[in-house]
N, C-alpha and C positions, 0 to 999 in steps of 0.2 A: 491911676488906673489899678484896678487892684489884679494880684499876680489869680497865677493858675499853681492847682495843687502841685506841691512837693514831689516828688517819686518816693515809692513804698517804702526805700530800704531807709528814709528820712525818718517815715511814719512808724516804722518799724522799733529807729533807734528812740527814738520819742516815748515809744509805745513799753519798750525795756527800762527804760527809765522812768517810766508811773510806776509799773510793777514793782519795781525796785524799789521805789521811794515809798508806795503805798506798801510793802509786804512790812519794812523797818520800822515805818508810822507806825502801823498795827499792832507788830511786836513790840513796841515799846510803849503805847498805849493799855496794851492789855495788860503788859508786866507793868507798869506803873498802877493798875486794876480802874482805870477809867471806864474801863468797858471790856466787855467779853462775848463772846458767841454761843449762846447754850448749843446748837445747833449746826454742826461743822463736820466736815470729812478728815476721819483720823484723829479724834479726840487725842487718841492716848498720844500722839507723837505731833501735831501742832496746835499749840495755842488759840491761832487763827484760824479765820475761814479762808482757806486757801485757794477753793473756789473762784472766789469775792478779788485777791490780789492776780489770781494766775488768769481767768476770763474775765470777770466783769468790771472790773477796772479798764484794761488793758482795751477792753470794748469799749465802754463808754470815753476814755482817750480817743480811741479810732474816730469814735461818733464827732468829739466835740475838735480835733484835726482837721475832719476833713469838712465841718458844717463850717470852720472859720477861714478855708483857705483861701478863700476868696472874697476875704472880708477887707473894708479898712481897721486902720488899731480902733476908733471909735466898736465899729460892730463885734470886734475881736471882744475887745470889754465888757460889752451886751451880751454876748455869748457865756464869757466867762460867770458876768454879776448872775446871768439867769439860773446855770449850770451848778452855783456854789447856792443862791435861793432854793433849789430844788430838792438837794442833798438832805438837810436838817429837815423836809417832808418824807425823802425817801425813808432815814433813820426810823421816823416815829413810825412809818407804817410795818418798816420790820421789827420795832418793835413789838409793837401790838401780833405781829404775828408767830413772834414767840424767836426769830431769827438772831435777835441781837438785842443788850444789853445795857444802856449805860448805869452809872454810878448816880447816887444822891447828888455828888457833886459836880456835875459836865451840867454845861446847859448849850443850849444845841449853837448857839451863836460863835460858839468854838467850832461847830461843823462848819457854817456857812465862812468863818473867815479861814478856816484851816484848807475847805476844797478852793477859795480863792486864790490864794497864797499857793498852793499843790498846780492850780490849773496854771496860773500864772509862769510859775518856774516851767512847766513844760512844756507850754507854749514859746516860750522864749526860750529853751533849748532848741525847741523844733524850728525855728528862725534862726536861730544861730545857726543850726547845722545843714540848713537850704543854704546859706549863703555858704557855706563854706563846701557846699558841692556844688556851687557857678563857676 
């Protein structure tokens, strides 16, 4: 039987810990020069599109939290394969639209197994940490 969502302050802790994980990915992507953002708020003082770590990330966690709380692990997986499929489409279309950047050398198959791998650990914080508020 599959559960019922978590409580917020779950989704919350969950939600701090993409930002987190995504803000350090980023900076140490960009500083490694895999990618950059011509197009960011605060050029002169971050790197990053902070935007990108501080809302949109942190949203689309919320999105993909609470689309699987009710899932089994099979659908959880589905969720995740779809969510990390999607990303290396998101990338090209910001690129194309001038928002983002990568290198000669990235090929996007490092997105899709990197947001695998990212949604993964979060999801499995976010279980670890329902169970440990029963």
């Amino acid at each position: 039987m599959p559960k019922k969502r978590l409580p917020f302050k779950v989704e919350f802790g969950s939600i701090v810990l993409a930002s987190l994980l995504g803000t350090y990915l980023d900076l140490y992507f960009v500083g490694k020069g895999y990618y950059h953002f011509p197009i960011r708020p605060f050029p002169e003082i971050f790197s990053i599109n902070i935007l990108f770590t501080l809302i949109g990330l942190p949203f689309l966690t919320l999105i993909v939290l609470r689309s699987i709380s009710e899932l089994t692990n099979w659908g959880k997986a589905g969720v995740i394969l779809l969510t990390s499929l999607l990303m290396p489409i998101i990338e090209k279309l910001l690129e194309i639209l001038g928002l983002f950047q990568h290198s000669h050398s990235w090929n996007h198959l490092y997105t899709f197994l990197g947001y695998g791998l990212f949604f993964t650990i979060v999801v499995l914080f976010h279980e670890w940490m329902g169970r440990r508020m029963d």
